[in-house]
Backbone as ProteinMPNN parsed JSONL, in Angstrom:
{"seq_chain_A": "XXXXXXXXXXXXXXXXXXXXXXXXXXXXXXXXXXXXXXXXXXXXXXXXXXXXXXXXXXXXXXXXXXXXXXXXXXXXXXXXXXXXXXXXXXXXXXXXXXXXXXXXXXXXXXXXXXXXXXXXXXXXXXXXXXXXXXX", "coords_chain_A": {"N_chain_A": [[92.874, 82.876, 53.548], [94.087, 86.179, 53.15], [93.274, 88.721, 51.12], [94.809, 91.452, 50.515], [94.234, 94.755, 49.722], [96.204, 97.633, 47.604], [95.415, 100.808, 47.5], [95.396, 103.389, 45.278], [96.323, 106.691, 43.541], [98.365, 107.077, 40.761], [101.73, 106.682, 40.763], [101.793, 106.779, 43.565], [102.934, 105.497, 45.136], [102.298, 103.024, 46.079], [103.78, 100.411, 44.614], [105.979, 100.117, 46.055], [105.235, 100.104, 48.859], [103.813, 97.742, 48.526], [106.033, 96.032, 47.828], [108.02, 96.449, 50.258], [105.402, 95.082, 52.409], [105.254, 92.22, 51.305], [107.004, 90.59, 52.036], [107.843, 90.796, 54.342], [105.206, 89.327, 55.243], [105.054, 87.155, 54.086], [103.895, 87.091, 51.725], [101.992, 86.17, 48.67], [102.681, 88.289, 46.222], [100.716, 90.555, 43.611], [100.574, 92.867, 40.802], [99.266, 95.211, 39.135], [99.948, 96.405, 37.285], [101.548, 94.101, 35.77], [100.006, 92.316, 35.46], [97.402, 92.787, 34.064], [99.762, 93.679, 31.497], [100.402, 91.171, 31.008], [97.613, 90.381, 30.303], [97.267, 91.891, 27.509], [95.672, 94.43, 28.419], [95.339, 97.054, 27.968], [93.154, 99.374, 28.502], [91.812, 101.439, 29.806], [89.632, 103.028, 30.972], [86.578, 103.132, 32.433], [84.49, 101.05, 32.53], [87.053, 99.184, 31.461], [88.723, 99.476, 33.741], [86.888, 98.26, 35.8], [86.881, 95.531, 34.711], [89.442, 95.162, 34.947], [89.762, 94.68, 37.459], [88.047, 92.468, 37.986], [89.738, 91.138, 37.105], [91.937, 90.942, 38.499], [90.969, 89.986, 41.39], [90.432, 87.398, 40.718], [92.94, 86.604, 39.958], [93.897, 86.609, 42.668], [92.4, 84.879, 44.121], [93.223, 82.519, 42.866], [95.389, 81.487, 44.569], [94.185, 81.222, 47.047], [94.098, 78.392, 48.614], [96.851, 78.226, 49.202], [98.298, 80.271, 50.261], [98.575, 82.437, 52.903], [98.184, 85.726, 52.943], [97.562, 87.952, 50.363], [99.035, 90.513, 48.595], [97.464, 92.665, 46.331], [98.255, 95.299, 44.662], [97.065, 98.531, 42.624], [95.55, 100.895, 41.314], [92.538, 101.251, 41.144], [90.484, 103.165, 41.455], [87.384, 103.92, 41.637], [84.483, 103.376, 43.513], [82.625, 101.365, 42.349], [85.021, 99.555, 41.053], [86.297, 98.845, 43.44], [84.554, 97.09, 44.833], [84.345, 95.486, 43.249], [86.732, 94.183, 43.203], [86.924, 93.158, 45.941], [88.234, 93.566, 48.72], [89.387, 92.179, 51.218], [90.948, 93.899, 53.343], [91.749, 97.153, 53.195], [94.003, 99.113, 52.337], [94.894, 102.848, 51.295], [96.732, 104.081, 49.613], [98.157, 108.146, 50.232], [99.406, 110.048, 49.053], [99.335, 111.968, 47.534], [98.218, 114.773, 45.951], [96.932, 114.558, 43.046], [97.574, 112.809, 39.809], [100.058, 112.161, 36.794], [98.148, 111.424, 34.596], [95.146, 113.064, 33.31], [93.14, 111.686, 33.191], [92.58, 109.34, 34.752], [92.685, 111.064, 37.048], [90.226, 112.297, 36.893], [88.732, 110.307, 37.093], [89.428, 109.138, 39.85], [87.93, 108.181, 42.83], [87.799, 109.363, 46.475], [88.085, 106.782, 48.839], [85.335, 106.02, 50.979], [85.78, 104.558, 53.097], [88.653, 102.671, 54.759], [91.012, 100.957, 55.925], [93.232, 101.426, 56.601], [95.283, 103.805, 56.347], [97.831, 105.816, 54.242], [99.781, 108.406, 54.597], [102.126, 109.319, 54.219], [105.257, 108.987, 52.705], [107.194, 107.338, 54.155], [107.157, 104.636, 53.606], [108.398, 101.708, 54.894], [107.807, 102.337, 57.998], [105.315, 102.288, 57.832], [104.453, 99.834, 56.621], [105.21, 98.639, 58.551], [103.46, 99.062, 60.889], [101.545, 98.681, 59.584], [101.069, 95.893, 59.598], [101.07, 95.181, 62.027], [98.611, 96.006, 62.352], [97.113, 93.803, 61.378], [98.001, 91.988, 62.527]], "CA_chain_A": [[93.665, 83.867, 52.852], [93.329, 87.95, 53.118], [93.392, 89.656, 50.315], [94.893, 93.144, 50.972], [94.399, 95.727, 47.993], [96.864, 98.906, 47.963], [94.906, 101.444, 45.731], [95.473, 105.452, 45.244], [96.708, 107.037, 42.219], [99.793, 106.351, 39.995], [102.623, 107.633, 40.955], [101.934, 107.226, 44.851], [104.099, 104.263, 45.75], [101.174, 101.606, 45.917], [104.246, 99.074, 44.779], [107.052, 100.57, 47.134], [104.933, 99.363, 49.724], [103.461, 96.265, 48.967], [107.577, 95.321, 47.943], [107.636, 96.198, 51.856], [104.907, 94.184, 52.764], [105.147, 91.266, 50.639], [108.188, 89.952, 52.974], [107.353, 90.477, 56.235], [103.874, 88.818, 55.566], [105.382, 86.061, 53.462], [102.567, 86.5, 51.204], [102.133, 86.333, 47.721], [102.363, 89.851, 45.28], [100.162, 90.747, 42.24], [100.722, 93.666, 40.401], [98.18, 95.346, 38.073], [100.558, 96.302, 35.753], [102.169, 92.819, 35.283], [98.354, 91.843, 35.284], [97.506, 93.808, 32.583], [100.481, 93.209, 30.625], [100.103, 89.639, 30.339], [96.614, 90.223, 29.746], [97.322, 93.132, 27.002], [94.413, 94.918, 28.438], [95.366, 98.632, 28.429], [91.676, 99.97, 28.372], [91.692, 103.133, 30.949], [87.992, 103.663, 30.615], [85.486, 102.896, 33.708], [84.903, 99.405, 31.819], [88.053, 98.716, 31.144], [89.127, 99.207, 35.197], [85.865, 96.892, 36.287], [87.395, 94.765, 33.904], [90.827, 94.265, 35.4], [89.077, 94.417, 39.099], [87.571, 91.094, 38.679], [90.903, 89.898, 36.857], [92.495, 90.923, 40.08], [90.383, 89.151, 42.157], [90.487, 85.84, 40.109], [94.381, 86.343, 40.541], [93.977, 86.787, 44.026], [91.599, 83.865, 44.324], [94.036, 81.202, 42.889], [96.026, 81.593, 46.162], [93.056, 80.856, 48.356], [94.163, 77.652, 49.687], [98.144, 78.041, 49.312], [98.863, 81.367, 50.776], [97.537, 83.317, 53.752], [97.977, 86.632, 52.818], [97.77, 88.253, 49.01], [98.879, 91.634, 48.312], [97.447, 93.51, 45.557], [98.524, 97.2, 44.284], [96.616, 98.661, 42.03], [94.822, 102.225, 41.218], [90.93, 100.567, 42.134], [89.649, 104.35, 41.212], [86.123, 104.102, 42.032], [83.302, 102.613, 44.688], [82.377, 99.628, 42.111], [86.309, 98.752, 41.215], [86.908, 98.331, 45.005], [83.573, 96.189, 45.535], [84.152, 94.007, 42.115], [88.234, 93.138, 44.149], [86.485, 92.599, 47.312], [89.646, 92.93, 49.803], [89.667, 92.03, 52.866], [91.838, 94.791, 54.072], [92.234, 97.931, 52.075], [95.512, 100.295, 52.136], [94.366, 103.691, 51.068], [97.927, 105.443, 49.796], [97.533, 108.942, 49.88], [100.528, 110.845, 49.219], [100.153, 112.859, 46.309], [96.405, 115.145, 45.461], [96.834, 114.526, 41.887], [98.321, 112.02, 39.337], [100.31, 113.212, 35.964], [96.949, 111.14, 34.863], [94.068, 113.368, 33.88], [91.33, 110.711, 32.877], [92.582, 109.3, 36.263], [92.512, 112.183, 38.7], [88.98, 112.5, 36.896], [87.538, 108.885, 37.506], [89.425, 108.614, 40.854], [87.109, 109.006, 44.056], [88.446, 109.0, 47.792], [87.408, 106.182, 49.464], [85.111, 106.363, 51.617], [86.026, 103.515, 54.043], [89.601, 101.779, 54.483], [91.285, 99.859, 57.124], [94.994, 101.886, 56.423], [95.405, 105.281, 55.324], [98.719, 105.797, 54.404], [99.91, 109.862, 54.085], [103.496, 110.091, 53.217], [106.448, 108.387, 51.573], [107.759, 106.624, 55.383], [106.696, 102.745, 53.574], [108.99, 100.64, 56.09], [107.403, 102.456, 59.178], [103.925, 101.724, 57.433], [104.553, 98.573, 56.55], [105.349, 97.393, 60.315], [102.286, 99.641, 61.229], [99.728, 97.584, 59.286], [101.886, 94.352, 60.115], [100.37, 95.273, 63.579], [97.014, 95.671, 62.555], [96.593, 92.921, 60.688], [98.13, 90.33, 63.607]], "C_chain_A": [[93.002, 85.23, 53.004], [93.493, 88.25, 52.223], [93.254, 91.066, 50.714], [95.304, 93.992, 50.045], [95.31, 96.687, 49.076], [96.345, 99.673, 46.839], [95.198, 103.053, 46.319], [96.066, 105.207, 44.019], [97.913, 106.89, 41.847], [100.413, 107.58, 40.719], [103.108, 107.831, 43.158], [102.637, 106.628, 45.921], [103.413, 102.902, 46.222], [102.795, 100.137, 46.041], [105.199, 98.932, 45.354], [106.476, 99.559, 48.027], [104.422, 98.449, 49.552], [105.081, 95.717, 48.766], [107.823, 95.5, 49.102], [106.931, 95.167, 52.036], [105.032, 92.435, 52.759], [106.305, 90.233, 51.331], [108.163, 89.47, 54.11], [106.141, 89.382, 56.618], [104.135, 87.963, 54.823], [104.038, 85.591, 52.703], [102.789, 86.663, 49.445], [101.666, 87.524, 47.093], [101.637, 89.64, 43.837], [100.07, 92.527, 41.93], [99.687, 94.317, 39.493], [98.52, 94.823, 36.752], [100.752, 95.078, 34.758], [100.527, 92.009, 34.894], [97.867, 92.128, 34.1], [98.236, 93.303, 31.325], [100.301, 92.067, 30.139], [98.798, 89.25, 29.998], [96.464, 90.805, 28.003], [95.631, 93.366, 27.148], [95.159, 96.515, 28.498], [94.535, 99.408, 28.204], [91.589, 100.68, 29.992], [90.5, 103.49, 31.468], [87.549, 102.962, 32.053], [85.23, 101.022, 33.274], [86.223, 98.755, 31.815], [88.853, 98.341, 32.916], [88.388, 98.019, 35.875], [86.337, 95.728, 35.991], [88.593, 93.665, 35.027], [90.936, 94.16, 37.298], [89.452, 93.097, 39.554], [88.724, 90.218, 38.147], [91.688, 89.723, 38.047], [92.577, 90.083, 40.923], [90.42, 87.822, 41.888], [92.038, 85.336, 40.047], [94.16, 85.577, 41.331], [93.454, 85.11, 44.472], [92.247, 82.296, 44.076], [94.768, 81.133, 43.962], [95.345, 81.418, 47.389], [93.926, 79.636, 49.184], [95.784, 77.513, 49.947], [98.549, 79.599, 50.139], [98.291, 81.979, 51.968], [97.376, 84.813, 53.792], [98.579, 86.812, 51.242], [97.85, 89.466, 48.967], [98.885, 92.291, 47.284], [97.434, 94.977, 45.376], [97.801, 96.907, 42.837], [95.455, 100.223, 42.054], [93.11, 101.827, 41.929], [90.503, 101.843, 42.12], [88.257, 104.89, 41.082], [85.382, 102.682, 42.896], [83.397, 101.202, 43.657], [83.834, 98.657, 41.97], [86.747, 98.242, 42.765], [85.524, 97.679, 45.111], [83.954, 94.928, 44.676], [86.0, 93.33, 43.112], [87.481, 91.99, 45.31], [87.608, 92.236, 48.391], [89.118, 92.679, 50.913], [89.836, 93.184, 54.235], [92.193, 95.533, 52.889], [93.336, 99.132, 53.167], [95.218, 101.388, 51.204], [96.07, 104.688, 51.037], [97.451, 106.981, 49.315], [98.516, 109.925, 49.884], [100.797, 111.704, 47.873], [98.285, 113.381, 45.914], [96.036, 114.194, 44.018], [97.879, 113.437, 41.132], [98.817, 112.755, 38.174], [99.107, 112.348, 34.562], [95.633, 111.773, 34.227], [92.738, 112.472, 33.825], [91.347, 109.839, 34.429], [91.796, 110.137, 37.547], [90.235, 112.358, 38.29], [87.775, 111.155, 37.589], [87.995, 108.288, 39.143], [88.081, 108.954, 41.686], [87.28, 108.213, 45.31], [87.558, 107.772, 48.28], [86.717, 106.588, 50.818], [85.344, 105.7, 53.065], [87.131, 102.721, 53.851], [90.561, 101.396, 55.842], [92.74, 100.574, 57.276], [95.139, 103.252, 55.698], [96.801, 105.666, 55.716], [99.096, 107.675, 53.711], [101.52, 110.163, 53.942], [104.623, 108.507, 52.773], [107.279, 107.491, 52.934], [107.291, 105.474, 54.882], [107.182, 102.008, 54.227], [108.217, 101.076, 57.014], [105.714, 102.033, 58.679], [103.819, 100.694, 57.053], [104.551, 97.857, 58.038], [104.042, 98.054, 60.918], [101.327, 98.782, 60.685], [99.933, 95.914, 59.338], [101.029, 94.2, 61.417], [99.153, 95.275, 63.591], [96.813, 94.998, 62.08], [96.646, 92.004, 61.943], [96.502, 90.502, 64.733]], "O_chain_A": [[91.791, 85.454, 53.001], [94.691, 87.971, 52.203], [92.271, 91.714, 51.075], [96.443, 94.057, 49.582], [95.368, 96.747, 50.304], [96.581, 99.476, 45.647], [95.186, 103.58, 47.431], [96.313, 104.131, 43.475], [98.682, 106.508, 42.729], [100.046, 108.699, 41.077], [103.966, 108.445, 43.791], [102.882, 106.975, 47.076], [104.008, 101.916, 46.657], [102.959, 99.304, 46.933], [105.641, 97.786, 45.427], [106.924, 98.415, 48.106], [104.365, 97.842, 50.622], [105.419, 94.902, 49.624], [107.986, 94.354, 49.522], [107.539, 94.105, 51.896], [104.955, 91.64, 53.695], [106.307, 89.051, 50.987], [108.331, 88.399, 54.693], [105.998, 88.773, 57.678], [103.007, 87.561, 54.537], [103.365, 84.563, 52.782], [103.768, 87.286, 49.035], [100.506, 87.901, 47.255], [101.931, 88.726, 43.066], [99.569, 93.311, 42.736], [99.114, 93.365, 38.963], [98.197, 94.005, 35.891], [100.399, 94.939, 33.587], [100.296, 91.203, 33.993], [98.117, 91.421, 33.124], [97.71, 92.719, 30.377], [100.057, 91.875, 28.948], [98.571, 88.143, 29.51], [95.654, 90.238, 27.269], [94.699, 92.886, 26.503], [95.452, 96.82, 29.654], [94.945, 100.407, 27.614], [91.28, 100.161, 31.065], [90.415, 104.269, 32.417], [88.361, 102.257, 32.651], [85.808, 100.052, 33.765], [86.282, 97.617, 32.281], [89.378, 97.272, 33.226], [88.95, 97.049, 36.384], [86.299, 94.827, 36.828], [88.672, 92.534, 35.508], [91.806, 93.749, 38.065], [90.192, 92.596, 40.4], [88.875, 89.032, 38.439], [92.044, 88.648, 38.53], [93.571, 89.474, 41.321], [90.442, 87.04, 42.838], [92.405, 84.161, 40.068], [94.122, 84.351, 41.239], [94.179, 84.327, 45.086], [91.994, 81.267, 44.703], [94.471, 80.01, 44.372], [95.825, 81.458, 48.522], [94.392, 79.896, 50.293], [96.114, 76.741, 50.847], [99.642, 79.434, 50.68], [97.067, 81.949, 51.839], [96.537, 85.272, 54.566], [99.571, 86.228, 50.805], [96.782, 89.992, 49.278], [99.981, 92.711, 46.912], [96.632, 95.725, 45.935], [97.783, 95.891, 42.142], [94.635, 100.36, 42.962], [92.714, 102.15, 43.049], [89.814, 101.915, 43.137], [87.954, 105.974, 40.584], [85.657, 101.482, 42.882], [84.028, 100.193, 43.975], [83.973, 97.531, 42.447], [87.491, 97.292, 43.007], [85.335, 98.019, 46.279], [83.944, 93.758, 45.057], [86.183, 92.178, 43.505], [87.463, 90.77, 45.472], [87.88, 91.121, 48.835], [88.177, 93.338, 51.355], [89.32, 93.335, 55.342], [92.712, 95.07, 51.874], [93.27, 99.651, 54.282], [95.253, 100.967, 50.048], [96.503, 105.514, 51.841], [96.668, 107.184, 48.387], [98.465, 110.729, 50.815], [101.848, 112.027, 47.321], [97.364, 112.598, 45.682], [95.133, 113.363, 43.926], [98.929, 113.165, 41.715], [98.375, 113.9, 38.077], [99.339, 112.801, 33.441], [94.686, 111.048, 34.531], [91.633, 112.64, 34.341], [90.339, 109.711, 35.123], [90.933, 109.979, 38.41], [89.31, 112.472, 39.095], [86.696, 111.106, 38.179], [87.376, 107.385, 39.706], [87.285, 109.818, 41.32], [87.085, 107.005, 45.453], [86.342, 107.82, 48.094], [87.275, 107.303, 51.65], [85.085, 106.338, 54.085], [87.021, 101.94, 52.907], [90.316, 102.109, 56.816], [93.404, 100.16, 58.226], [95.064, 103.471, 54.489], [97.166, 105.846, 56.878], [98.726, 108.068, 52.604], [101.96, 111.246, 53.556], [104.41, 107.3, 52.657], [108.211, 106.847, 52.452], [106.776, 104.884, 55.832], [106.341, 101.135, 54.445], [107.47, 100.127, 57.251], [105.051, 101.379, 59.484], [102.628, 100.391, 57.124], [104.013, 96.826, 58.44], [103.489, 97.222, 61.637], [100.417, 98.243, 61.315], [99.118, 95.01, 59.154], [100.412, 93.179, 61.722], [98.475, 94.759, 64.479], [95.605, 95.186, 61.94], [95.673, 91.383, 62.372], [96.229, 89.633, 65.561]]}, "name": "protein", "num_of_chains": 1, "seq": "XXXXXXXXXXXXXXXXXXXXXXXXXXXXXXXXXXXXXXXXXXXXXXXXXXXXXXXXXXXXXXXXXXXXXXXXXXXXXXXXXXXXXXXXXXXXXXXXXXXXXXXXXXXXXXXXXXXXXXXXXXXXXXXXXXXXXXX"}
């Protein structure tokens, strides 16, 4: 199984495109939000993100031996939230500077390394684009 995060800031279409993806790659979707929700975790804070990282990942992880590809969306707004996921394959949307957000825009920080950098609002043509780099 891959696990392939989609992280950038709210608002940037993170679940546009994995609802793209999630078809073509006949893989299974996890959402934060819906993550979250059924956790009621809504803790914003640097803790509170680490938090719903490794819930992510422990999603993600029940799908190990039934699925071959997992796509999670999700903000992932700093270096340790993207190490505690641990994707596979990261999707880096980047279509907007700022979120409406500020404890966000404050705790985001660009990645420095990602396998997909996605810069505008075209999600079908980027979707068959990282379809290609994945095969």
């Amino acid at each position: 199984m891959k696990k392939i995060l989609i992280m950038g800031l709210p608002g940037v279409g993170k679940t546009t495109l994995a609802e793209q993806l999630i078809p073509l790659l006949k893989a299974k979707g996890i959402n934060n939000d819906e993550v979250r929700k059924a956790a009621n975790d809504w803790d914003f804070s640097e803790e509170g993100r680490n938090r719903q990282a490794k819930r992510m990942a422990n999603e993600a992880e029940k799908y190990r031996s039934t699925e071959k590809f997992v796509v999670c969306d999700f903000i992932c707004p700093t270096p340790q939230t993207r190490e505690l996921f641990n994707a596979d394959f990261t999707i880096w949307v980047d279509t907007q500077r700022y979120s409406r957000f500020e404890d966000t825009n404050a705790l985001f920080v660009k990645p420095d390394k990602v396998d997909f950098h996605v810069i505008n609002h075209d999600f079908k043509n980027w979707a068959n684009q990282i379809i290609k780099k994945l095969q």
